[in-house]
mmCIF entry with sequence, helices, sheets and N, C-alpha, C, O atoms, coordinates in Angstrom:
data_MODEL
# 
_entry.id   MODEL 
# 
_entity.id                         1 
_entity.type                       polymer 
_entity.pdbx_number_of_molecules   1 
# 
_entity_poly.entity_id                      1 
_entity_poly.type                           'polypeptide(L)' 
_entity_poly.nstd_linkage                   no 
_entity_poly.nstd_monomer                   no 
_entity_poly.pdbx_seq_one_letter_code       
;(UNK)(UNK)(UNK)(UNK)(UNK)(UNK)(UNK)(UNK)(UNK)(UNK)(UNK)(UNK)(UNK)(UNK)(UNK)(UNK)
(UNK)(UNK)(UNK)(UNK)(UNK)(UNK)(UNK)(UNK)(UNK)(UNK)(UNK)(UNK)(UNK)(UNK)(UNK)(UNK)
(UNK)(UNK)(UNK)(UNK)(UNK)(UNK)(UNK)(UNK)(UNK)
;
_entity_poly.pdbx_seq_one_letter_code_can   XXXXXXXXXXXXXXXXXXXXXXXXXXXXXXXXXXXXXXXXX 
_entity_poly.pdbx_strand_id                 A 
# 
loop_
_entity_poly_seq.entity_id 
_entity_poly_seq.num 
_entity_poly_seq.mon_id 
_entity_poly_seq.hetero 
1 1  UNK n 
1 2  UNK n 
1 3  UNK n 
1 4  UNK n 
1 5  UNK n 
1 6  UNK n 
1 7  UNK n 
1 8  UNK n 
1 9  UNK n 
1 10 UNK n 
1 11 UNK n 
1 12 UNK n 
1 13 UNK n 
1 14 UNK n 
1 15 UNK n 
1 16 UNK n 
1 17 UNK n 
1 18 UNK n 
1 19 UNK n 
1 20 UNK n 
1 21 UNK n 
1 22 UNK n 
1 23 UNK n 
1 24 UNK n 
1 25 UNK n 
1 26 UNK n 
1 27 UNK n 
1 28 UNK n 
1 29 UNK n 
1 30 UNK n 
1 31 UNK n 
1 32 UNK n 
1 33 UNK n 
1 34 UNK n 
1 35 UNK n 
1 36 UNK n 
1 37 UNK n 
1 38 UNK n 
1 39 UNK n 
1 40 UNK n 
1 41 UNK n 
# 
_struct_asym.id          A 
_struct_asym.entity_id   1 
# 
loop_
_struct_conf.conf_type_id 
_struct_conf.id 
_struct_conf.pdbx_PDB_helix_id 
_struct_conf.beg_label_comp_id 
_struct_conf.beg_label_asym_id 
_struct_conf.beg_label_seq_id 
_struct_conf.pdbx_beg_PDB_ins_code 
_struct_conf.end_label_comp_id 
_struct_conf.end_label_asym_id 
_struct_conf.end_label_seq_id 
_struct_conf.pdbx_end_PDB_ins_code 
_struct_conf.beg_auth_comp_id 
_struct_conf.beg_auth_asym_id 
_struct_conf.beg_auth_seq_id 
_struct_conf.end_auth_comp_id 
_struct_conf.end_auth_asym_id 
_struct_conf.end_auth_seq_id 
_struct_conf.pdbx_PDB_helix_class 
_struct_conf.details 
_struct_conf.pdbx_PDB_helix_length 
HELX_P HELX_P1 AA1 UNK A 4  ? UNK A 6  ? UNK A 4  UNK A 6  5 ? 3  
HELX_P HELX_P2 AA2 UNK A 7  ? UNK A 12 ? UNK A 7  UNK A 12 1 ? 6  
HELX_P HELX_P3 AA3 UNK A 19 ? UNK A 32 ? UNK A 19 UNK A 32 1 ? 14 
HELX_P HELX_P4 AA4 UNK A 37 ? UNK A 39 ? UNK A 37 UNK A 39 5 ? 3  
# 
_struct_conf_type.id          HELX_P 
_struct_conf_type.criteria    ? 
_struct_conf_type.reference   ? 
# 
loop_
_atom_site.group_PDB 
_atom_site.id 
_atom_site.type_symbol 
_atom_site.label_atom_id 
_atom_site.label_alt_id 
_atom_site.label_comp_id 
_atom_site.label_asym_id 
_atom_site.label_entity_id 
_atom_site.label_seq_id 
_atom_site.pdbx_PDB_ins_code 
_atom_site.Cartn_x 
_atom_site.Cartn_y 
_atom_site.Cartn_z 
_atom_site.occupancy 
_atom_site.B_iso_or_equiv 
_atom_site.pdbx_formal_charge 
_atom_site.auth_seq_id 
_atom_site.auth_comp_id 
_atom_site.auth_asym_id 
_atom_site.auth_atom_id 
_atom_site.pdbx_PDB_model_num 
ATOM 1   N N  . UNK A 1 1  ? 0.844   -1.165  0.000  1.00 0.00 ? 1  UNK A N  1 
ATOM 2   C CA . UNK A 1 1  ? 0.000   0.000   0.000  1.00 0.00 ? 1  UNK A CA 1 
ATOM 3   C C  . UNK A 1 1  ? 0.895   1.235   0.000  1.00 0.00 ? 1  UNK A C  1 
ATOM 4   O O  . UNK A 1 1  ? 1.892   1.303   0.719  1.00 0.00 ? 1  UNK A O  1 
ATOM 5   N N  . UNK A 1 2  ? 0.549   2.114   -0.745 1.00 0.00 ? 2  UNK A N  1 
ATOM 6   C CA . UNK A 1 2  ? 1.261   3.323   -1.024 1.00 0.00 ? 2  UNK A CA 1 
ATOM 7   C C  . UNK A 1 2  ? 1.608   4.444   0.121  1.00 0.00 ? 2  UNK A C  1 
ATOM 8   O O  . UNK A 1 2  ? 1.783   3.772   1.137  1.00 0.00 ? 2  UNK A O  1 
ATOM 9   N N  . UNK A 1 3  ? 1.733   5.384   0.346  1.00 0.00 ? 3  UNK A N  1 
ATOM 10  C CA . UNK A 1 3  ? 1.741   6.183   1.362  1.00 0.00 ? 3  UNK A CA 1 
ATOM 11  C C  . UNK A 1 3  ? 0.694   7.194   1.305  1.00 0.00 ? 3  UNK A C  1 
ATOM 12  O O  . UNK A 1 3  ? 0.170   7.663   2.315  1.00 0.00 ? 3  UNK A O  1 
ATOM 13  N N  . UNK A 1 4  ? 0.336   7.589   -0.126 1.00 0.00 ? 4  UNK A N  1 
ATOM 14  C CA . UNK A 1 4  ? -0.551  7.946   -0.274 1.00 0.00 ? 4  UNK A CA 1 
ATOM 15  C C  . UNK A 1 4  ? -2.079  7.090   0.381  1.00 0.00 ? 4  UNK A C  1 
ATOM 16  O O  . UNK A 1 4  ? -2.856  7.649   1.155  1.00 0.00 ? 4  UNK A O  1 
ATOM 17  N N  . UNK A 1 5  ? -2.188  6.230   0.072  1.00 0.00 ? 5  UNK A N  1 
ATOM 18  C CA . UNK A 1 5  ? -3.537  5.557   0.257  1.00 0.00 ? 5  UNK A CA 1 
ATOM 19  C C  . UNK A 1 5  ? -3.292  5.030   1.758  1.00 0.00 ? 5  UNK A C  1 
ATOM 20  O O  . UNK A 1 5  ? -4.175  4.230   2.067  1.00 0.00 ? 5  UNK A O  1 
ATOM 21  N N  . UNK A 1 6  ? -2.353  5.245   2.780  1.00 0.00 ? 6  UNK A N  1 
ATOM 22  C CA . UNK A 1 6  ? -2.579  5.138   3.802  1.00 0.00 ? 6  UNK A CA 1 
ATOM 23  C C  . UNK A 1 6  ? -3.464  5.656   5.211  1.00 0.00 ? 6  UNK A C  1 
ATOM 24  O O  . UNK A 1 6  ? -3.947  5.198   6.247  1.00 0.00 ? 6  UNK A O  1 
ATOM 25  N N  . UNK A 1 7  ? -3.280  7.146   4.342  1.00 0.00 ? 7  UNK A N  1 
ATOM 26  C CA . UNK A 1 7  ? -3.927  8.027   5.544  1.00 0.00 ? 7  UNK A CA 1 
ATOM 27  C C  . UNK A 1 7  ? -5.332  7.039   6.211  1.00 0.00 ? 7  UNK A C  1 
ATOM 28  O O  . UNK A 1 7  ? -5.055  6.563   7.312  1.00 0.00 ? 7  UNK A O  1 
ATOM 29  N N  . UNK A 1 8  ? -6.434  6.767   5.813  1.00 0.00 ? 8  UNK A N  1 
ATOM 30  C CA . UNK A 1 8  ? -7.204  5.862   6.631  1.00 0.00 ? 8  UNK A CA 1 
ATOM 31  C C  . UNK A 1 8  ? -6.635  5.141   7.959  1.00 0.00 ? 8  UNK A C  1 
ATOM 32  O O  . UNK A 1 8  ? -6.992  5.442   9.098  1.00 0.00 ? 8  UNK A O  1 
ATOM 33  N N  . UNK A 1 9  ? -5.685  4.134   7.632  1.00 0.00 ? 9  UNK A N  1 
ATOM 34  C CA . UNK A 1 9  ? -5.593  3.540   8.743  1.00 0.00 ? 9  UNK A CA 1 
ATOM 35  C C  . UNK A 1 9  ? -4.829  4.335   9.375  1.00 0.00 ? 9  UNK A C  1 
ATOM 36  O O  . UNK A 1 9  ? -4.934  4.249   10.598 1.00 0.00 ? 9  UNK A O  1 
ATOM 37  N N  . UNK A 1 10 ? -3.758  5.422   8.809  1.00 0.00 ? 10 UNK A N  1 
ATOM 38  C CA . UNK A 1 10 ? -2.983  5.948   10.177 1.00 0.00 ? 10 UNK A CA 1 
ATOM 39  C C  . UNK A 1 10 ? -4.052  6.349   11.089 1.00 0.00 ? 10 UNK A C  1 
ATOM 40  O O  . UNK A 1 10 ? -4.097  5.856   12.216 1.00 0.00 ? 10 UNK A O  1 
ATOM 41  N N  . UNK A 1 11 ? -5.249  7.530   10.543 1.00 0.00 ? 11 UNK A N  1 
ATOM 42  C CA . UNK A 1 11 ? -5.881  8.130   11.241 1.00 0.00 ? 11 UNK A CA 1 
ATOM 43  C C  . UNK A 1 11 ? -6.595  7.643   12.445 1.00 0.00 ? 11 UNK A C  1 
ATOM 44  O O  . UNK A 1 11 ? -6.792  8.168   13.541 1.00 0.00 ? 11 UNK A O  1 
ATOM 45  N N  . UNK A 1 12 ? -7.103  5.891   11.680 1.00 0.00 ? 12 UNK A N  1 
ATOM 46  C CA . UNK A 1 12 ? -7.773  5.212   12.623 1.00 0.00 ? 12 UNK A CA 1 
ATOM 47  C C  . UNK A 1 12 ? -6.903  4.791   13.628 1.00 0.00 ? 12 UNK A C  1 
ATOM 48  O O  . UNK A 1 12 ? -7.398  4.629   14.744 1.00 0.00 ? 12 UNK A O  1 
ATOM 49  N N  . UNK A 1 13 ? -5.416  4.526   13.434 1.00 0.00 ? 13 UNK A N  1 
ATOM 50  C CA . UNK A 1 13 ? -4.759  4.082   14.795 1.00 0.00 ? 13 UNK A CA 1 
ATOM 51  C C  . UNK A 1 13 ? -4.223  4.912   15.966 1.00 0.00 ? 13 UNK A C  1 
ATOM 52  O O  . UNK A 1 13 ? -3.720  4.534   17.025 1.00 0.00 ? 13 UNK A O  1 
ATOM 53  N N  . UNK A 1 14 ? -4.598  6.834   15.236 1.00 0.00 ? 14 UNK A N  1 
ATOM 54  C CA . UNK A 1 14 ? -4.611  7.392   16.105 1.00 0.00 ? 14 UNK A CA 1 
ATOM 55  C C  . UNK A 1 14 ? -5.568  8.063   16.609 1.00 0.00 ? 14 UNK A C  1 
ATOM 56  O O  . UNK A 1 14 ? -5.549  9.215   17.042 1.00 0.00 ? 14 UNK A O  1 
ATOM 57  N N  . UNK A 1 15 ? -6.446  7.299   16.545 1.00 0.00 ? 15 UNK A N  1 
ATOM 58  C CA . UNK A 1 15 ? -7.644  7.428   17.020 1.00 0.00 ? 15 UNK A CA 1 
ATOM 59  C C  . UNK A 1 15 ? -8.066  6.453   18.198 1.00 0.00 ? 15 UNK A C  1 
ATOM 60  O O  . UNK A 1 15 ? -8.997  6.509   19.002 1.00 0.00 ? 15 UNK A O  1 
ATOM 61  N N  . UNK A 1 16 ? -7.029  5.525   18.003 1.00 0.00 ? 16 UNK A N  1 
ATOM 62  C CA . UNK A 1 16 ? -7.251  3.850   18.612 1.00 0.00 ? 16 UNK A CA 1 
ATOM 63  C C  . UNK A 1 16 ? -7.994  3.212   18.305 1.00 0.00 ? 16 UNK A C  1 
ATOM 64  O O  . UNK A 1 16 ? -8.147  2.349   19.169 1.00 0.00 ? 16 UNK A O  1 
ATOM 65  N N  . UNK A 1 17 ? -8.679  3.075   17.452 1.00 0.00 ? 17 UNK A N  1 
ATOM 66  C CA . UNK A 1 17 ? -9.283  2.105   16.290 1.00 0.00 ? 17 UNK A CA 1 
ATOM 67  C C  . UNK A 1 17 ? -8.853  0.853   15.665 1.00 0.00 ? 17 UNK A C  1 
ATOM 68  O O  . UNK A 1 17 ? -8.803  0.844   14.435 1.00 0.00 ? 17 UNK A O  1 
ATOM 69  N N  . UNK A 1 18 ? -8.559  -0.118  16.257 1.00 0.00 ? 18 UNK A N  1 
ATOM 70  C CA . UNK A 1 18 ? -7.817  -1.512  15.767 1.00 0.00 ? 18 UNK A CA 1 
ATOM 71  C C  . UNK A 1 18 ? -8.438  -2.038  14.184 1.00 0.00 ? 18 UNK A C  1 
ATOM 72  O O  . UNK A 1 18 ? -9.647  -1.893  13.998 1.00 0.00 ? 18 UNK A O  1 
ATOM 73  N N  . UNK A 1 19 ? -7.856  -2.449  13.425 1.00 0.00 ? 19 UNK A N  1 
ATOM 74  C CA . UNK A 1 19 ? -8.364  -3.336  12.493 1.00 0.00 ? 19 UNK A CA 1 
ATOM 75  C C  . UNK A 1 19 ? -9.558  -3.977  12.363 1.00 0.00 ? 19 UNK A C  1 
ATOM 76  O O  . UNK A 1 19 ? -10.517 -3.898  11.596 1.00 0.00 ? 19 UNK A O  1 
ATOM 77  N N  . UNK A 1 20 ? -9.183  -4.785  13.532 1.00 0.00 ? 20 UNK A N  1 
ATOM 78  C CA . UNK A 1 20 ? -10.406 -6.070  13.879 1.00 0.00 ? 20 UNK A CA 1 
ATOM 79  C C  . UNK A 1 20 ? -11.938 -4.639  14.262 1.00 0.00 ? 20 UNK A C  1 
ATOM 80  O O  . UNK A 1 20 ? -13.041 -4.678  13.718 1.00 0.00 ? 20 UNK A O  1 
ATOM 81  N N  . UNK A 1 21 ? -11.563 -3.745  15.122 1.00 0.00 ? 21 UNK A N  1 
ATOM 82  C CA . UNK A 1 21 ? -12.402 -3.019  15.162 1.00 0.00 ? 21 UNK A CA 1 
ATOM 83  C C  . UNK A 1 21 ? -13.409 -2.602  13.761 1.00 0.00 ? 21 UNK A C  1 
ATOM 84  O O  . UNK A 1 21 ? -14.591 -2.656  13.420 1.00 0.00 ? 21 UNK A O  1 
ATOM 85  N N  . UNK A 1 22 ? -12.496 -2.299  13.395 1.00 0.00 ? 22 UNK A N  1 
ATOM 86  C CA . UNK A 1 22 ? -13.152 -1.484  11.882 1.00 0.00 ? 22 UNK A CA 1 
ATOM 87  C C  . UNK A 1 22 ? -13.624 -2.575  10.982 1.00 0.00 ? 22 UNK A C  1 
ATOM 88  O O  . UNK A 1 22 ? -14.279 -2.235  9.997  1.00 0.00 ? 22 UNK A O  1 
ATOM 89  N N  . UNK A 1 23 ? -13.407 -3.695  11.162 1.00 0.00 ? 23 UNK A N  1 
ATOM 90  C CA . UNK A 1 23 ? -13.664 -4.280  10.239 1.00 0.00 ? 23 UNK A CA 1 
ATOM 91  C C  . UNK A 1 23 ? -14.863 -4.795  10.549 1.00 0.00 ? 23 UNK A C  1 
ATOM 92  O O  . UNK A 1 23 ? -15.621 -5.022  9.606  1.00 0.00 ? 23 UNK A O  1 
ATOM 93  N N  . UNK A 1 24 ? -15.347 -5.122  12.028 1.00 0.00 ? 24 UNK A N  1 
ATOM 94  C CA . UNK A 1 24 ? -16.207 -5.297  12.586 1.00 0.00 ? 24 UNK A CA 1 
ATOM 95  C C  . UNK A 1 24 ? -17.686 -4.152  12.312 1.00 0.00 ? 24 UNK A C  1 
ATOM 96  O O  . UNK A 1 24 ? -18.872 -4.389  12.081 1.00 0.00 ? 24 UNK A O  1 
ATOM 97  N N  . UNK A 1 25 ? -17.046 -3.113  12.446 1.00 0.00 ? 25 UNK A N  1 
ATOM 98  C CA . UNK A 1 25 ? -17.870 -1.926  12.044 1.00 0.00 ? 25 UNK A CA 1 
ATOM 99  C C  . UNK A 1 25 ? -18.706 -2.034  10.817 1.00 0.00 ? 25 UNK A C  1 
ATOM 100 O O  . UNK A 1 25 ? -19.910 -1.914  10.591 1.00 0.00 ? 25 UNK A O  1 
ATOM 101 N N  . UNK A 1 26 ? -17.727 -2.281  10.155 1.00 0.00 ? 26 UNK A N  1 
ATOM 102 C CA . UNK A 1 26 ? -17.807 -2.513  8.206  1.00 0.00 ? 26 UNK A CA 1 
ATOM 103 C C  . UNK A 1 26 ? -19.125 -3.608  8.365  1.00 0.00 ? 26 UNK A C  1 
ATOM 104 O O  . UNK A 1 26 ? -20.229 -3.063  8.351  1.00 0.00 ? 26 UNK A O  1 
ATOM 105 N N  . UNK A 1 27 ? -19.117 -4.247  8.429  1.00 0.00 ? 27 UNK A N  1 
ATOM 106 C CA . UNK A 1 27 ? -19.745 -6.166  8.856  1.00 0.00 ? 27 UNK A CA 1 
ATOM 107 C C  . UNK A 1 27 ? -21.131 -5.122  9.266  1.00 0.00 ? 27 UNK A C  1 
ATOM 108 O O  . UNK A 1 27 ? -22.118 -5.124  8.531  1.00 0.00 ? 27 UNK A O  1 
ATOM 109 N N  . UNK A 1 28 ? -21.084 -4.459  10.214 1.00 0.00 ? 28 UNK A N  1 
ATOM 110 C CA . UNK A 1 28 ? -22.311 -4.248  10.968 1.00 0.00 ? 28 UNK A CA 1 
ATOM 111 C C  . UNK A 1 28 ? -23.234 -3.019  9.932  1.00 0.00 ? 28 UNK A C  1 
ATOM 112 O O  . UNK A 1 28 ? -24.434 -3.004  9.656  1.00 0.00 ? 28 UNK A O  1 
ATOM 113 N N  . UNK A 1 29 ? -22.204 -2.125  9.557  1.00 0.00 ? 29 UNK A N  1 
ATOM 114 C CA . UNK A 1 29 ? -23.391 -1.244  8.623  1.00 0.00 ? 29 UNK A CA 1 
ATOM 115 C C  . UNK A 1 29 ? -23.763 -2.110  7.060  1.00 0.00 ? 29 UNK A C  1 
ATOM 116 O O  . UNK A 1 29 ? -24.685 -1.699  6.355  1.00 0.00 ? 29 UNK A O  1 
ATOM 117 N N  . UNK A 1 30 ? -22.923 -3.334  6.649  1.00 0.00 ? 30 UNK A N  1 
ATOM 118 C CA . UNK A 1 30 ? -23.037 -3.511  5.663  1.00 0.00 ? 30 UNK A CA 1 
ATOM 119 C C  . UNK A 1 30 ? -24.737 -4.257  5.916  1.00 0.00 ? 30 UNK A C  1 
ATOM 120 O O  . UNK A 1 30 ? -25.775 -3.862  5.385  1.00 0.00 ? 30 UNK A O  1 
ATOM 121 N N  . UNK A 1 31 ? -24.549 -5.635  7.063  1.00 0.00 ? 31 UNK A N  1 
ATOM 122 C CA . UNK A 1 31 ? -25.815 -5.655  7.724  1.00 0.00 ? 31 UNK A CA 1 
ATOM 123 C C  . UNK A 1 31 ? -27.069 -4.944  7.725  1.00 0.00 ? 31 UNK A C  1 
ATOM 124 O O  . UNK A 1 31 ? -28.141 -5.304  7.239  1.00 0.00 ? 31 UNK A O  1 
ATOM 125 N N  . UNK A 1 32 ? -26.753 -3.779  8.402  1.00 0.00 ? 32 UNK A N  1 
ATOM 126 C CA . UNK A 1 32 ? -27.717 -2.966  8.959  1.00 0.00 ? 32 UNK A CA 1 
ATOM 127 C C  . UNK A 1 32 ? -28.442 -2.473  7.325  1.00 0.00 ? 32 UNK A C  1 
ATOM 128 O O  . UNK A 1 32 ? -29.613 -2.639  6.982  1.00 0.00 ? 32 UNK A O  1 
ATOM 129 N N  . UNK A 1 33 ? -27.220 -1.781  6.445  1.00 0.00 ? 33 UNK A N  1 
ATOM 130 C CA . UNK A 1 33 ? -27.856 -1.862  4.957  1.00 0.00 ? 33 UNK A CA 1 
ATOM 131 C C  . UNK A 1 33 ? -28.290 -2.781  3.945  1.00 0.00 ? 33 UNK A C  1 
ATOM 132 O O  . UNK A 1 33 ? -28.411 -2.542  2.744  1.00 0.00 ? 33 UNK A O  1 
ATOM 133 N N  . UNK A 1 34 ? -28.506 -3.834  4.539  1.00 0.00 ? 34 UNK A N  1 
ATOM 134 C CA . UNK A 1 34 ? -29.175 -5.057  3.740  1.00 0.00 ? 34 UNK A CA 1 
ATOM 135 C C  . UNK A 1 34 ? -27.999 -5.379  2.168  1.00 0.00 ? 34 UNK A C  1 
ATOM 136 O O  . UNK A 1 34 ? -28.408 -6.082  1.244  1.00 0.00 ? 34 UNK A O  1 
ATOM 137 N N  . UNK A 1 35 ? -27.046 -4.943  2.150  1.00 0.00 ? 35 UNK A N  1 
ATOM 138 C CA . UNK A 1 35 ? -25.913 -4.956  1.378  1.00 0.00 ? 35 UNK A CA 1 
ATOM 139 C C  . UNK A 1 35 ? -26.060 -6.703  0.941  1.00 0.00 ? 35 UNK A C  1 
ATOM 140 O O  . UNK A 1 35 ? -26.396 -7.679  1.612  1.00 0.00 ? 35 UNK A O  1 
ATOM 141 N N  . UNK A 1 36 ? -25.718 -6.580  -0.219 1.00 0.00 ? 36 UNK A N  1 
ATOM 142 C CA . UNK A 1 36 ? -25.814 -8.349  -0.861 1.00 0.00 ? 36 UNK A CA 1 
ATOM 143 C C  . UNK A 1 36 ? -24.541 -8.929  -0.643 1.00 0.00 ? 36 UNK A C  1 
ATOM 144 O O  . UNK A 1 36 ? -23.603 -8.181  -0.367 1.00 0.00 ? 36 UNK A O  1 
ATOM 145 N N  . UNK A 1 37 ? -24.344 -10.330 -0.737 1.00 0.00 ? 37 UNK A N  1 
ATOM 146 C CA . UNK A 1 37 ? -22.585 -10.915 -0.500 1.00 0.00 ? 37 UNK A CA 1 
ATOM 147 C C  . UNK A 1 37 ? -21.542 -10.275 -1.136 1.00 0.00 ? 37 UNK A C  1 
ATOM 148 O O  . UNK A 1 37 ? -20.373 -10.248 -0.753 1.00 0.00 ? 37 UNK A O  1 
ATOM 149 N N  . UNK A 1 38 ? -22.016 -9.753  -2.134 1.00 0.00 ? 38 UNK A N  1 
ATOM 150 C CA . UNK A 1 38 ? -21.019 -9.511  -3.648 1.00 0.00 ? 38 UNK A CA 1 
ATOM 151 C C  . UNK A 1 38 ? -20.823 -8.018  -3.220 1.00 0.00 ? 38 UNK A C  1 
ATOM 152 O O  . UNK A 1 38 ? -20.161 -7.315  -3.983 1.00 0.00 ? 38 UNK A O  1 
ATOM 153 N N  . UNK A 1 39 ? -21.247 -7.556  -2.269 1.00 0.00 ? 39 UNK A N  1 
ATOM 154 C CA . UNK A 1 39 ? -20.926 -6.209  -1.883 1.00 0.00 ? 39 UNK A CA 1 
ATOM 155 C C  . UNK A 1 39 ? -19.600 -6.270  -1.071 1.00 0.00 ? 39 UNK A C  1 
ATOM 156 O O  . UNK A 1 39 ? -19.050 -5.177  -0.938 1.00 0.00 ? 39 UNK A O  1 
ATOM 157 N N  . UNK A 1 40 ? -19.083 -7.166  -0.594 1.00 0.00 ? 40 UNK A N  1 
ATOM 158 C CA . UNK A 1 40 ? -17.946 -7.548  0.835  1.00 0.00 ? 40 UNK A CA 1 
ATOM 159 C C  . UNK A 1 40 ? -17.289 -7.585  -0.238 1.00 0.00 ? 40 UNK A C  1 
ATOM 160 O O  . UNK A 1 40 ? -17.962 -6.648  -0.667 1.00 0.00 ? 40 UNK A O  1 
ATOM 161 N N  . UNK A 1 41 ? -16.603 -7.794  -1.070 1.00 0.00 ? 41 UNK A N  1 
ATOM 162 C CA . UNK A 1 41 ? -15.466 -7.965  -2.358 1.00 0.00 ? 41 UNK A CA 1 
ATOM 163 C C  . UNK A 1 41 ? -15.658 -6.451  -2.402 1.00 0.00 ? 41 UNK A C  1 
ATOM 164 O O  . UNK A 1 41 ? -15.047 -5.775  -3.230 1.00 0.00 ? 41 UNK A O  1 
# 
């Protein structure tokens, strides 16, 4: 990953935002938006 396309996760780790966190997050609005399988790719 570039340095450019990093800023996201720096921001989130100084935020204290873990991975597993966010990814968890992701999972839950994709849920909450009735999002189809082919949406997670």
């Amino acid at each position: 990953m570039s340095d450019h396309n990093r800023w996201l996760a720096e921001e989130l780790a100084r935020a204290g935002v873990s991975r597993r966190e966010f990814m968890g997050f992701c999972a839950a609005m994709a849920s909450a938006l009735a999002l189809p399988n082919a949406a997670a790719a």
